[in-house]
DRENTORKOL-3810 file (N, C-alpha, C; in nm, 4 decimals):
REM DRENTORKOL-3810
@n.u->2.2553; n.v->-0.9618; n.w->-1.0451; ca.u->2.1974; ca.v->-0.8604; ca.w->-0.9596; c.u->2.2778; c.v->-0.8434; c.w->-0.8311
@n.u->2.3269; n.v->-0.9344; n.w->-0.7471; ca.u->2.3893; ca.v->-0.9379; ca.w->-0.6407; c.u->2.5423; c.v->-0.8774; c.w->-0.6643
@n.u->2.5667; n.v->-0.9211; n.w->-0.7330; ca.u->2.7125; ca.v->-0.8175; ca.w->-0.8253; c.u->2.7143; c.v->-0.6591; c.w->-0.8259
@n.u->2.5717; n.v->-0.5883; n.w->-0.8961; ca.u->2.5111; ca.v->-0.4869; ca.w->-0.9220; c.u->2.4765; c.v->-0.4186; c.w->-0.7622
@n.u->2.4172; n.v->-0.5222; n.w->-0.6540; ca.u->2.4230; ca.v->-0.4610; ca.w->-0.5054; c.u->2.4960; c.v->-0.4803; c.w->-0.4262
@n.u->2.6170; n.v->-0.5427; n.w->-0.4321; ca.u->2.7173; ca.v->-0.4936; ca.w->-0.3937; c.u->2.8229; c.v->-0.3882; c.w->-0.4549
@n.u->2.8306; n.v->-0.3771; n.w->-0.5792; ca.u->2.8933; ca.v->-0.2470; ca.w->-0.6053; c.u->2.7808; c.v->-0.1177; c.w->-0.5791
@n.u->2.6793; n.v->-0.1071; n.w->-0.5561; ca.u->2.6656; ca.v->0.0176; ca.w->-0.4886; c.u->2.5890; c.v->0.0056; c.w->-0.3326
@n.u->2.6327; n.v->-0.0927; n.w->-0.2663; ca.u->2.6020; ca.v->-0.0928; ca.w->-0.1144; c.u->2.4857; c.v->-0.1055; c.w->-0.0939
@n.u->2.3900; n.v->-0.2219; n.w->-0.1534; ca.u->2.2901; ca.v->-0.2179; ca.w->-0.1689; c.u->2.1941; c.v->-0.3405; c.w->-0.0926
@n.u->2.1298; n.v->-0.3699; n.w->-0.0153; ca.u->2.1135; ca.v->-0.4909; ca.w->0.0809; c.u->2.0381; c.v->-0.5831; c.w->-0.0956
@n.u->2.0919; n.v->-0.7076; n.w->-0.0470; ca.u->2.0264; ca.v->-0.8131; ca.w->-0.1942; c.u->2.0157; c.v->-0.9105; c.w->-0.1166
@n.u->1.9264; n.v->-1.0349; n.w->-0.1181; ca.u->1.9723; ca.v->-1.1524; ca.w->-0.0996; c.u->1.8545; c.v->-1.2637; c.w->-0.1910
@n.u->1.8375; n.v->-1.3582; n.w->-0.1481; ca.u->1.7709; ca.v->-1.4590; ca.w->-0.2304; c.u->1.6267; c.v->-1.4820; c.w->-0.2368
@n.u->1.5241; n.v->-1.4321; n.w->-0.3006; ca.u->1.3970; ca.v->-1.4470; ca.w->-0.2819; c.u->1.3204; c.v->-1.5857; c.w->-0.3782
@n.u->1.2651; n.v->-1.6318; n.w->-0.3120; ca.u->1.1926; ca.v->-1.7486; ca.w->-0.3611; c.u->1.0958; c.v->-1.7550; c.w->-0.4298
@n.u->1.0272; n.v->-1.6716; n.w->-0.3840; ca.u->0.8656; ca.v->-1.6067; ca.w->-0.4370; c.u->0.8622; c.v->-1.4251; c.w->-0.4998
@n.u->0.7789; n.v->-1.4313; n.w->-0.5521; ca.u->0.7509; ca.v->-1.2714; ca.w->-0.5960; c.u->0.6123; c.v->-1.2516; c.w->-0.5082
@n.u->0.6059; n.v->-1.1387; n.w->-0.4369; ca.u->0.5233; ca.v->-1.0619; ca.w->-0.3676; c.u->0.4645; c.v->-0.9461; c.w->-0.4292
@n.u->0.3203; n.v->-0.9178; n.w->-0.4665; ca.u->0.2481; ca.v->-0.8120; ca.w->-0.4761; c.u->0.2993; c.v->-0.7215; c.w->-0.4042
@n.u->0.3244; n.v->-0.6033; n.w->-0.4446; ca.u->0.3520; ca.v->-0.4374; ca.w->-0.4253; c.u->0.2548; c.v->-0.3584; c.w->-0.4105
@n.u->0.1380; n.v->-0.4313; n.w->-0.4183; ca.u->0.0273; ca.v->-0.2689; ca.w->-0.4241; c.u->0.0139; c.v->-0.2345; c.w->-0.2701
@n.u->-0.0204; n.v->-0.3162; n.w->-0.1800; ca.u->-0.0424; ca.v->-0.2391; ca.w->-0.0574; c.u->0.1073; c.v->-0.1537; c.w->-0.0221
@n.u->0.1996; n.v->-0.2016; n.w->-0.0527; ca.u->0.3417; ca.v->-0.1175; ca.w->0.0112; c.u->0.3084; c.v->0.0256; c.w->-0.0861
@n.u->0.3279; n.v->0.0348; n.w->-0.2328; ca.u->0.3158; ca.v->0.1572; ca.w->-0.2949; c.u->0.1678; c.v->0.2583; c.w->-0.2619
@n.u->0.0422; n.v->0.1749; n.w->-0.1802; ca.u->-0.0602; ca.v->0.2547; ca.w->-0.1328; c.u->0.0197; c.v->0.3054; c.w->-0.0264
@n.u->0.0495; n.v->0.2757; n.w->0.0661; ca.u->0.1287; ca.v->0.2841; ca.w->0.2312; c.u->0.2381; c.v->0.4243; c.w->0.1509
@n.u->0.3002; n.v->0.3688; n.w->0.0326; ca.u->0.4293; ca.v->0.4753; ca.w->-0.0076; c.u->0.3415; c.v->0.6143; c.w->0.0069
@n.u->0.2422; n.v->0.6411; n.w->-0.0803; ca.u->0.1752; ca.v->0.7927; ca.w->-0.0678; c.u->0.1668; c.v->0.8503; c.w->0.0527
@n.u->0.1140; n.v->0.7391; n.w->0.1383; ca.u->0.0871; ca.v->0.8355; ca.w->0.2889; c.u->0.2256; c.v->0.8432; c.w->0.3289
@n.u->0.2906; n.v->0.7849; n.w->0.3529; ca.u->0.4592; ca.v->0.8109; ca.w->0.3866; c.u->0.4727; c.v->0.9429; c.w->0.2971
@n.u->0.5055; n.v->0.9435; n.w->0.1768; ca.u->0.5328; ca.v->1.0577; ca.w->0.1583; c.u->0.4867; c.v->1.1812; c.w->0.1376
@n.u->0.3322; n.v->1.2237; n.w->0.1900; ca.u->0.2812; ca.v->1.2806; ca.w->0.2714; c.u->0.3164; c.v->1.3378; c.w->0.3935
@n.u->0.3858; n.v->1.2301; n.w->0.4388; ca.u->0.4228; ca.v->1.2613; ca.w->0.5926; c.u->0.5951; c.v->1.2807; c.w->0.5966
@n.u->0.6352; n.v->1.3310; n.w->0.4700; ca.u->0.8153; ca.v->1.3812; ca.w->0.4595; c.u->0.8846; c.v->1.2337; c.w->0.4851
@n.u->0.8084; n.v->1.1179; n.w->0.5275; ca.u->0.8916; ca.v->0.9729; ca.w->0.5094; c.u->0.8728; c.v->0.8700; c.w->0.3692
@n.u->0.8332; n.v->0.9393; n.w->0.2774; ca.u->0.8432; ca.v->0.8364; ca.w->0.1872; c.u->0.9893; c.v->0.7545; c.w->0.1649
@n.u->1.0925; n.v->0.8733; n.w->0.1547; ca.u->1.2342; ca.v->0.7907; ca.w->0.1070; c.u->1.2458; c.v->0.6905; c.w->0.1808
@n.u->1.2597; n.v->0.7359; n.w->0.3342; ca.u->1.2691; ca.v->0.6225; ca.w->0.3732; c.u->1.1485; c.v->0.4993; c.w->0.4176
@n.u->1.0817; n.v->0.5061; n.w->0.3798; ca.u->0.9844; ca.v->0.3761; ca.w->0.3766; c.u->1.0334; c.v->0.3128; c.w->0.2520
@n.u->1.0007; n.v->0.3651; n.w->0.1408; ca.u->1.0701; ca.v->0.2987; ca.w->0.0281; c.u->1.1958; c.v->0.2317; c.w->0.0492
@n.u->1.2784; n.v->0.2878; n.w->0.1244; ca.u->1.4164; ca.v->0.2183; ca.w->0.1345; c.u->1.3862; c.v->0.0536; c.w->0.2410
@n.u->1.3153; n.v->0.1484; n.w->0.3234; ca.u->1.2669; ca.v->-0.0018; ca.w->0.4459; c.u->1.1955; c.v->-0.1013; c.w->0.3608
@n.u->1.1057; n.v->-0.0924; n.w->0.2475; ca.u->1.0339; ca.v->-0.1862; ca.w->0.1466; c.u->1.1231; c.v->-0.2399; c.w->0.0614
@n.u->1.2103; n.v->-0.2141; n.w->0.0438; ca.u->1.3607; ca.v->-0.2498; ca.w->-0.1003; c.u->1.3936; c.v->-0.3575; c.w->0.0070
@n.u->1.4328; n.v->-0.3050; n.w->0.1432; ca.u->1.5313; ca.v->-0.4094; ca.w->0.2061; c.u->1.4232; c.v->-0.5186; c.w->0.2447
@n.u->1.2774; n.v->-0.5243; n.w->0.2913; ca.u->1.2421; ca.v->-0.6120; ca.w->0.3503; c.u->1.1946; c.v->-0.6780; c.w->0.2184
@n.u->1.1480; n.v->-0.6301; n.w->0.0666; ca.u->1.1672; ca.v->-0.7460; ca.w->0.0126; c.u->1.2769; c.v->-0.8130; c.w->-0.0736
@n.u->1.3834; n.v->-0.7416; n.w->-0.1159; ca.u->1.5123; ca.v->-0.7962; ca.w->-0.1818; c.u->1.6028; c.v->-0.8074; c.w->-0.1073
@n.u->1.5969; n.v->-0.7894; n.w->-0.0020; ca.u->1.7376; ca.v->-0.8363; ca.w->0.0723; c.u->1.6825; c.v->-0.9382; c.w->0.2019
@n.u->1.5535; n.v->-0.9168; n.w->0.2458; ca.u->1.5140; ca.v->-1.0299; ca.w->0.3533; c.u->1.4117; c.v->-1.0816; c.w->0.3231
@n.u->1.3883; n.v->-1.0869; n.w->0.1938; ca.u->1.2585; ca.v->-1.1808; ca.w->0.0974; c.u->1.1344; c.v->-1.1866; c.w->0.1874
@n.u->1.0688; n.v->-1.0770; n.w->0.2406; ca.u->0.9509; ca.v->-1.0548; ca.w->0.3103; c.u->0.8249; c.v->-1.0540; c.w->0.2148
@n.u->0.7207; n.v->-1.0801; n.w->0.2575; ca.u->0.6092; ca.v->-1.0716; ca.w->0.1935; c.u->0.5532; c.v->-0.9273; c.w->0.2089
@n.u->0.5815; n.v->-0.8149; n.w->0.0785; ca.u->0.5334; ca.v->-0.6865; ca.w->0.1497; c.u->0.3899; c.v->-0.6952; c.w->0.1349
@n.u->0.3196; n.v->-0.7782; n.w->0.0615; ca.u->0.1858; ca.v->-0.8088; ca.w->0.0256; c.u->0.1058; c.v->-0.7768; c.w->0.1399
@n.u->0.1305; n.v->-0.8326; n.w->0.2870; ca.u->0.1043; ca.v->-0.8695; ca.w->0.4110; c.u->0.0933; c.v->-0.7563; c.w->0.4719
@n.u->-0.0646; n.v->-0.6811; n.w->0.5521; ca.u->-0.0598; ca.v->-0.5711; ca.w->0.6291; c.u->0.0469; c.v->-0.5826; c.w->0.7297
@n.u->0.0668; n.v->-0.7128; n.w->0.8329; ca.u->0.1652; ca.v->-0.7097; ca.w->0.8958; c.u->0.2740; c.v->-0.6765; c.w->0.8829
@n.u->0.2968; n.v->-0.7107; n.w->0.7423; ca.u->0.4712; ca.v->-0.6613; ca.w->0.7343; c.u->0.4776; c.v->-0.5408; c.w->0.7093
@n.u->0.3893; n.v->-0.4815; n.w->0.6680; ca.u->0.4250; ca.v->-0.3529; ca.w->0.6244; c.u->0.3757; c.v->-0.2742; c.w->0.7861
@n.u->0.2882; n.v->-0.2852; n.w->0.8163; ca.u->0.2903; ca.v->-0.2302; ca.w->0.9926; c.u->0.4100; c.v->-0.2610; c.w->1.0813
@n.u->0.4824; n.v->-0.3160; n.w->1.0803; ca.u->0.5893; ca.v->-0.3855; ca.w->1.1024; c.u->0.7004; c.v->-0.2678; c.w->1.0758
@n.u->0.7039; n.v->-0.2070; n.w->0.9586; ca.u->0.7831; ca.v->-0.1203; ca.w->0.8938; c.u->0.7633; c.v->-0.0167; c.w->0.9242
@n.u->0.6541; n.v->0.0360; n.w->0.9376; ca.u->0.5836; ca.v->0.1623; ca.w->0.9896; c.u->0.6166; c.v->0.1624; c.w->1.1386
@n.u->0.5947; n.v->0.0616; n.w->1.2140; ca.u->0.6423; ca.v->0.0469; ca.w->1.3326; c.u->0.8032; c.v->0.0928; c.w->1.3747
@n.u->0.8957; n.v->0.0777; n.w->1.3064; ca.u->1.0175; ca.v->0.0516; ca.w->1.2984; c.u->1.0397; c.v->0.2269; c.w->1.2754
@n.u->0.9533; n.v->0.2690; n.w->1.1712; ca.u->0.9966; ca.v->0.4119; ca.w->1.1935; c.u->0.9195; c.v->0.4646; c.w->1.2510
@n.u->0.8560; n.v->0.4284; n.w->1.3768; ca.u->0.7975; ca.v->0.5331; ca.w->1.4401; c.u->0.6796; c.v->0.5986; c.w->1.4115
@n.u->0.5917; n.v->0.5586; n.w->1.3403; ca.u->0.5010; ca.v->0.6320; ca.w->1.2407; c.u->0.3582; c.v->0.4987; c.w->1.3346
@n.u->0.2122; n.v->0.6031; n.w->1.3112; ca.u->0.1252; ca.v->0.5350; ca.w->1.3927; c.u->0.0463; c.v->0.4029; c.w->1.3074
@n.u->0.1190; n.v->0.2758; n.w->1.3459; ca.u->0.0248; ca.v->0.1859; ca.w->1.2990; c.u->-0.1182; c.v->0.1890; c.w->1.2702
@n.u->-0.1864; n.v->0.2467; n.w->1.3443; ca.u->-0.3304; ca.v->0.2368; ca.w->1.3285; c.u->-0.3747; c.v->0.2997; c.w->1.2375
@n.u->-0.3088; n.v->0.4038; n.w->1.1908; ca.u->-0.2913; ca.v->0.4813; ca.w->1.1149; c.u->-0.3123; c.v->0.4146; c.w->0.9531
@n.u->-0.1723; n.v->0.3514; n.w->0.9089; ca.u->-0.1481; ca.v->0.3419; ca.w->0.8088; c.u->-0.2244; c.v->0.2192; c.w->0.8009
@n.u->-0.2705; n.v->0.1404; n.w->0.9088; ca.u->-0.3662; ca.v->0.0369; ca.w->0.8324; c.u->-0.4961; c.v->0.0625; c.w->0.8145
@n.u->-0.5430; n.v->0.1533; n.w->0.8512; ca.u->-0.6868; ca.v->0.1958; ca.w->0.8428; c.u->-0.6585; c.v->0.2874; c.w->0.7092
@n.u->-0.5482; n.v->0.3060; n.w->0.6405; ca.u->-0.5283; ca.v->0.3955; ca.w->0.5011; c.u->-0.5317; c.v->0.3083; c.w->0.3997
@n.u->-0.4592; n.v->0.1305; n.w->0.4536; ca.u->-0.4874; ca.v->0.0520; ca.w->0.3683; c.u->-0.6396; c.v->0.0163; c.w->0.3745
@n.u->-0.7268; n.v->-0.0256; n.w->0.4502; ca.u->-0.8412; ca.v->-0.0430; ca.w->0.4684; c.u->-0.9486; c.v->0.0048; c.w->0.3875
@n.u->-0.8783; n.v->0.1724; n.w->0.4069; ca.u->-1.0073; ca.v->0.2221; ca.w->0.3392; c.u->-0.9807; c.v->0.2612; c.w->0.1966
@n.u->-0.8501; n.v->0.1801; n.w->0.1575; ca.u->-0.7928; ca.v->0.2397; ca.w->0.0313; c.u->-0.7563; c.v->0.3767; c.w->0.0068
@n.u->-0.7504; n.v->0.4302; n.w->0.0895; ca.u->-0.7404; ca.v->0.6418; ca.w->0.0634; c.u->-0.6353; c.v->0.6491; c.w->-0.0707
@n.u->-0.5293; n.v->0.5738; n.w->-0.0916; ca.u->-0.4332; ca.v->0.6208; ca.w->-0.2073; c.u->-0.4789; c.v->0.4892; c.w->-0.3264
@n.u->-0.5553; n.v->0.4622; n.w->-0.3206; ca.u->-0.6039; ca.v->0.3609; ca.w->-0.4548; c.u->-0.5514; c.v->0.4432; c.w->-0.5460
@n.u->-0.6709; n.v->0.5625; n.w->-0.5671; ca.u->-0.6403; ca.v->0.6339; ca.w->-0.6617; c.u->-0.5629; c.v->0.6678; c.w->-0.7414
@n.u->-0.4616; n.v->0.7232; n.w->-0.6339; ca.u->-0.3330; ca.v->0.8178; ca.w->-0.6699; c.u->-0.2096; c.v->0.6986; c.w->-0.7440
@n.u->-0.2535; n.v->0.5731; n.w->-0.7072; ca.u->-0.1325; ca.v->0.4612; ca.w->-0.7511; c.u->-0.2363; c.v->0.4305; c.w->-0.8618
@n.u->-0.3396; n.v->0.3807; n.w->-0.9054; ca.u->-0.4197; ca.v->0.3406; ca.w->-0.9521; c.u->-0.3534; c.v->0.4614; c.w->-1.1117
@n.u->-0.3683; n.v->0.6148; n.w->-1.0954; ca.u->-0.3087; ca.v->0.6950; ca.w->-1.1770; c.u->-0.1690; c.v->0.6568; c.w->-1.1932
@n.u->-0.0854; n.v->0.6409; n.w->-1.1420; ca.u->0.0543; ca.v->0.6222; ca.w->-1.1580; c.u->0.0623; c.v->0.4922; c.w->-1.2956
@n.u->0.0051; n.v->0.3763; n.w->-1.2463; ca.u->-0.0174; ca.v->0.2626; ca.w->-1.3068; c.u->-0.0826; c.v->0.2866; c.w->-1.4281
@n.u->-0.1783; n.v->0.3901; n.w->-1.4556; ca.u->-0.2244; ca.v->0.4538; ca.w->-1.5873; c.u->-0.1159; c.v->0.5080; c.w->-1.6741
@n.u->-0.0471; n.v->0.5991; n.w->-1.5655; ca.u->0.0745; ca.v->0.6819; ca.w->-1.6585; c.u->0.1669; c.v->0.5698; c.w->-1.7269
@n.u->0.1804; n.v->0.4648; n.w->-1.6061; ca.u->0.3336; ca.v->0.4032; ca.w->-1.6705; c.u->0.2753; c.v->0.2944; c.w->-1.7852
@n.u->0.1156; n.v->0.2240; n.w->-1.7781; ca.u->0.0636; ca.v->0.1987; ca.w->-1.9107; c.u->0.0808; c.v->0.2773; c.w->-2.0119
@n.u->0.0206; n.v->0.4109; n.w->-2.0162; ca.u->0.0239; ca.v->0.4931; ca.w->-2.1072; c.u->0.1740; c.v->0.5022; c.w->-2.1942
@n.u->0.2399; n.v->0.5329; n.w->-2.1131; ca.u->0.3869; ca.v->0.5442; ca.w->-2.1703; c.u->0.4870; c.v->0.4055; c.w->-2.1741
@n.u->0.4299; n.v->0.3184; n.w->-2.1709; ca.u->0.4673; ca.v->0.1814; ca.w->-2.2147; c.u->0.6094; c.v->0.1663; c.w->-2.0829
@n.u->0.5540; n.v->0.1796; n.w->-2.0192; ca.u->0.6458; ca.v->0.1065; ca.w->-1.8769; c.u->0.5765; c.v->0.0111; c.w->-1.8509
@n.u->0.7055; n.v->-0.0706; n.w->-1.8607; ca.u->0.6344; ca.v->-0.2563; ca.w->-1.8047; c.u->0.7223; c.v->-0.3048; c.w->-1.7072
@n.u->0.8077; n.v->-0.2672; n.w->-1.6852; ca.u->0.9813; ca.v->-0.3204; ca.w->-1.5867; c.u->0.9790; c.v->-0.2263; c.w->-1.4981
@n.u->1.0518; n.v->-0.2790; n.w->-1.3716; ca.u->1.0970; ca.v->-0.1840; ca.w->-1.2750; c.u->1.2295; c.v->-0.2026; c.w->-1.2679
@n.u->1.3141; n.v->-0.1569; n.w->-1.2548; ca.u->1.2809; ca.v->0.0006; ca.w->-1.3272; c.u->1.3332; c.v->0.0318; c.w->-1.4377
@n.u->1.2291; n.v->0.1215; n.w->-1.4790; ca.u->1.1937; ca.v->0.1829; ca.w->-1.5911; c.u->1.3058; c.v->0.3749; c.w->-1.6034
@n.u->1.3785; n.v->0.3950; n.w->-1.6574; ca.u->1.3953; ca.v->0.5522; ca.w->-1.6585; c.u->1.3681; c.v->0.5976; c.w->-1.8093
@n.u->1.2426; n.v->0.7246; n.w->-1.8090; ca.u->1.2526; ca.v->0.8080; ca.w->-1.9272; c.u->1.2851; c.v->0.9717; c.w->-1.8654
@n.u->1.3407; n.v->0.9838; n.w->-1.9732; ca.u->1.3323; ca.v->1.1581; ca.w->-2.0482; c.u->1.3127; c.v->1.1401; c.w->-2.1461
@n.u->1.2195; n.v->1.2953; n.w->-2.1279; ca.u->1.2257; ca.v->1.3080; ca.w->-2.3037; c.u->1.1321; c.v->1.2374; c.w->-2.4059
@n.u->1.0020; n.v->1.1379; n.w->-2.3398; ca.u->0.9895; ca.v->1.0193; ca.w->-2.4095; c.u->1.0594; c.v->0.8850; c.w->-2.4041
@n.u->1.2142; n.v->0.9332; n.w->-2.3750; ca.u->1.2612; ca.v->0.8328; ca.w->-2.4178; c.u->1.3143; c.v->0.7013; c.w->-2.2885
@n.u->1.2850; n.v->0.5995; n.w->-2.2862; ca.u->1.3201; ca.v->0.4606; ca.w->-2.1841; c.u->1.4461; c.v->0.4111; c.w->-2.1978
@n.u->1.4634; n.v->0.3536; n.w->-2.0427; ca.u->1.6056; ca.v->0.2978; ca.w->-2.0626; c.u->1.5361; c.v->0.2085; c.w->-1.9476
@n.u->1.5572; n.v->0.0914; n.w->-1.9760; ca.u->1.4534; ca.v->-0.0551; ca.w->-1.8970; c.u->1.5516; c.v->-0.1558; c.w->-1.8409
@n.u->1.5547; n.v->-0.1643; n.w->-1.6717; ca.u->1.6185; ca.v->-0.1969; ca.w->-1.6101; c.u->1.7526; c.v->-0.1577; c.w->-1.5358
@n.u->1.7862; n.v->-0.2394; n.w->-1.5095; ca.u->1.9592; ca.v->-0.1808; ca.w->-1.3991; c.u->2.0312; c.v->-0.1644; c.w->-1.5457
@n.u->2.0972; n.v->-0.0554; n.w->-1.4647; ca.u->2.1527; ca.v->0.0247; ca.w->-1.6190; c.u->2.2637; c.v->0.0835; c.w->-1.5631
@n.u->2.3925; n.v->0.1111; n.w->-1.6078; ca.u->2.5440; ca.v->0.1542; ca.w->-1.6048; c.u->2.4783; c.v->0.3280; c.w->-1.5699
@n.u->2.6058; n.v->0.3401; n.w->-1.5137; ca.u->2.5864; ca.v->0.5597; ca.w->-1.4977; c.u->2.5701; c.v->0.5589; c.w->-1.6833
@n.u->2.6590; n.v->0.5072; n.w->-1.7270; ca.u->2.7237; ca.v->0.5455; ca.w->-1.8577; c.u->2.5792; c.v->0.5625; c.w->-1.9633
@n.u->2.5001; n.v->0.4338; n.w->-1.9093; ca.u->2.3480; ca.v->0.4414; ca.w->-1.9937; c.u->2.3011; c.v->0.5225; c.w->-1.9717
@n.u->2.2824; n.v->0.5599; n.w->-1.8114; ca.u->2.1532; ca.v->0.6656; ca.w->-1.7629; c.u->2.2542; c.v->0.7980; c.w->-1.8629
@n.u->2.3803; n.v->0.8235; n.w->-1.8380; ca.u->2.3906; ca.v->0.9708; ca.w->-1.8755; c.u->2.3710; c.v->0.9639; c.w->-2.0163
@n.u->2.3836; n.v->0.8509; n.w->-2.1195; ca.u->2.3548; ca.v->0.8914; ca.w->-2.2504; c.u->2.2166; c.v->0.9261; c.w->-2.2651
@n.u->2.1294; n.v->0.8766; n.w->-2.1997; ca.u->1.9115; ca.v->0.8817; ca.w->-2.1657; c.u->1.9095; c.v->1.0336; c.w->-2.1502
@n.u->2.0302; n.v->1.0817; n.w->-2.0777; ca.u->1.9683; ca.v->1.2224; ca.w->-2.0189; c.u->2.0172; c.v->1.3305; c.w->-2.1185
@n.u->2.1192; n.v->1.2894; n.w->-2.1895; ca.u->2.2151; ca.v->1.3607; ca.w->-2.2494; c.u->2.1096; c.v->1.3714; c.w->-2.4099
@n.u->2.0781; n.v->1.2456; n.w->-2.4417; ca.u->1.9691; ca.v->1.2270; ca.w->-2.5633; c.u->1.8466; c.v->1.3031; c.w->-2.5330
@n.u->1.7913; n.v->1.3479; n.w->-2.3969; ca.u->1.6895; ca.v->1.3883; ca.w->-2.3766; c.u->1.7301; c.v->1.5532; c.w->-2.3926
@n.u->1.8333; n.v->1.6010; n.w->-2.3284; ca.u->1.8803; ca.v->1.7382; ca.w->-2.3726; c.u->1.8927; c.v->1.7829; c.w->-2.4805
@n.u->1.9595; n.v->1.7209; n.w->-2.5485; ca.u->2.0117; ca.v->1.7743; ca.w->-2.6971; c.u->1.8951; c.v->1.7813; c.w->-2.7802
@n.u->1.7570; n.v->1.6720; n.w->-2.7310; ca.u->1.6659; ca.v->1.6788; ca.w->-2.8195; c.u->1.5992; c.v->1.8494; c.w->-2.8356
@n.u->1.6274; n.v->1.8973; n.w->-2.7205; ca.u->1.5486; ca.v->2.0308; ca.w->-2.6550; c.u->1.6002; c.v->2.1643; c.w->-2.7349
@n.u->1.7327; n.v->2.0984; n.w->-2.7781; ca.u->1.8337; ca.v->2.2276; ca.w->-2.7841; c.u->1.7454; c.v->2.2939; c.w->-2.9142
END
């Protein structure tokens, strides 16, 4: 993996533990709501694969929100009251439904390509997903 983020400039470093994602991907909706999802997502990649943070933790993720400027009180009273359960709660349906179990996951078409994957994979996924159409 560290091979894989340094050839595309990618912050990596050594994590010890695995951290729950659901409060960061609730926090992701309202971010991108508010035209900052990309980059929150990007601030969540680095604070947990490259500085092995606990995104589990309201703090850390207020922490992040902080950093871009965006109103703490805000986004923890969104975790609080759950406002995007839902909307992730559906996501997590879809990617059951369609047999996503890995992150990440890429389909077209139906069709999966599971895990860090070469350009060369993704363009045959997309290329298989076209031709199916033709």
């Amino acid at each position: 993996m560290q091979g894989v983020a340094d050839q595309f400039g990618l912050p990596f470093g050594v994590r010890q533990k695995t951290f729950n994602s659901r409060r960061a991907q609730e926090l992701g909706k309202w971010t991108e709501l508010l035209g900052r999802g990309d980059e929150f997502h990007l601030a969540v990649f680095r604070a947990y694969f490259a500085d092995g943070l606990n995104i589990a933790r309201v703090s850390v993720l207020a922490g992040l929100v902080k950093a871009m400027n965006l109103d703490v009180a805000e986004a923890e009273q969104v975790l609080a009251a759950g406002t995007y359960k839902q909307q992730v709660d559906r996501d997590w349906d879809y990617s059951r439904t369609n047999g996503i179990t890995a992150v990440p996951t890429f389909m077209a078409d139906s069709r999966t390509v599971i895990g860090a994957q070469s350009y060369e994979a993704l363009e045959k996924l997309v290329s298989a997903a076209g031709a199916s159409r033709i």
